[in-house]
C-alpha positions as CSV (number, residue, x, y, z in Angstrom):
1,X,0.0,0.0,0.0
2,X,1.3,3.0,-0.8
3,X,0.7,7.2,0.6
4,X,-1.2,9.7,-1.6
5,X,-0.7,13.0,-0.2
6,X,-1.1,16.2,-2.4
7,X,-2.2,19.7,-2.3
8,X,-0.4,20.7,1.1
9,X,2.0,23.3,2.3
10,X,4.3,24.1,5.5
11,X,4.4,27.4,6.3
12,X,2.9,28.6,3.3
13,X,5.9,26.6,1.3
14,X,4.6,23.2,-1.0
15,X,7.3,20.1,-1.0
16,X,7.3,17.6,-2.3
17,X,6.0,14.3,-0.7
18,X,9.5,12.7,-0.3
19,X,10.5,16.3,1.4
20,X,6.9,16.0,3.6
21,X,8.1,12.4,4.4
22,X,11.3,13.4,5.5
23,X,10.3,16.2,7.3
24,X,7.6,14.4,9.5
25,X,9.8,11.2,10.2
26,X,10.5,10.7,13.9
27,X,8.5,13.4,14.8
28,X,6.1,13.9,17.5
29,X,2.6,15.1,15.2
30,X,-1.1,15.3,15.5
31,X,-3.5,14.6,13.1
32,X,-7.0,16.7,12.7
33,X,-5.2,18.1,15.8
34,X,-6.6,16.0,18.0
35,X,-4.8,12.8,17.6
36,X,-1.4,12.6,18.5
37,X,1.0,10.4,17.1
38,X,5.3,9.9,18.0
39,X,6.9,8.1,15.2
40,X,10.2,7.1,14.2
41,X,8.8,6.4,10.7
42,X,5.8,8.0,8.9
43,X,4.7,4.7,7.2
44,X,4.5,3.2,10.8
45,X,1.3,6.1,11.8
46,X,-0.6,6.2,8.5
47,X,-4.1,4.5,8.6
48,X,-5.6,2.7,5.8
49,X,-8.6,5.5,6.1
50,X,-9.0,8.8,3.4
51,X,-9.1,11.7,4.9
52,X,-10.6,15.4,3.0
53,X,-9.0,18.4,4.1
54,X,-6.9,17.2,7.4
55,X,-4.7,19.1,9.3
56,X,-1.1,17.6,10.7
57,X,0.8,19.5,13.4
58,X,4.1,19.0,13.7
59,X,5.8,20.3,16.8
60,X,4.4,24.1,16.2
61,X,4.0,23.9,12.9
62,X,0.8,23.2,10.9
63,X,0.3,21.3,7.5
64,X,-2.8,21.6,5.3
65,X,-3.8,18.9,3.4
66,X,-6.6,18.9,0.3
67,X,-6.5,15.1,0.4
68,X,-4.1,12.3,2.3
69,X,-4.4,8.3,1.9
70,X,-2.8,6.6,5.1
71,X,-1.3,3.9,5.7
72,X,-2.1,0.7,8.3
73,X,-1.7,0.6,11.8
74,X,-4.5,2.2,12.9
75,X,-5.8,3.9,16.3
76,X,-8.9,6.0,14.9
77,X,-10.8,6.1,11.8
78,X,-11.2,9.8,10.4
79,X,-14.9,10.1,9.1
């Protein structure tokens, strides 16, 4: 299974997804703000479940996304 994630920004700045990936491994990040996460890889906190128009926190920093596809191990399922 792969990870779909397109139409975001940091700070206003678009990357790439490799340059996302990188940036968010082994960091401690929330997703829709309300679920946090502490990873030493990304693929290891991705859910299986889309999600429209999340929002991933990373330390103090916030990511906009227009549309992510997780991965598996999954705690909640965004609806």
């Amino acid at each position: 299974m792969g990870v779909e994630i397109y139409n975001y920004n940091i700070d206003g700045q678009s990357l790439a997804t490799s340059q996302l990936i990188s940036y968010l491994k082994g960091l401690s990040y929330q997703l829709s703000s309300t679920v946090a996460y502490a990873c030493n890889n990304i693929k290891e906190c991705l859910t299986p479940y889309k999600v429209e128009a999340a929002t991933v926190w990373t330390q103090s920093r916030k990511i906009n996304y227009g549309t992510l596809t997780f991965f598996q191990n999954a705690i909640v399922p965004f609806t």
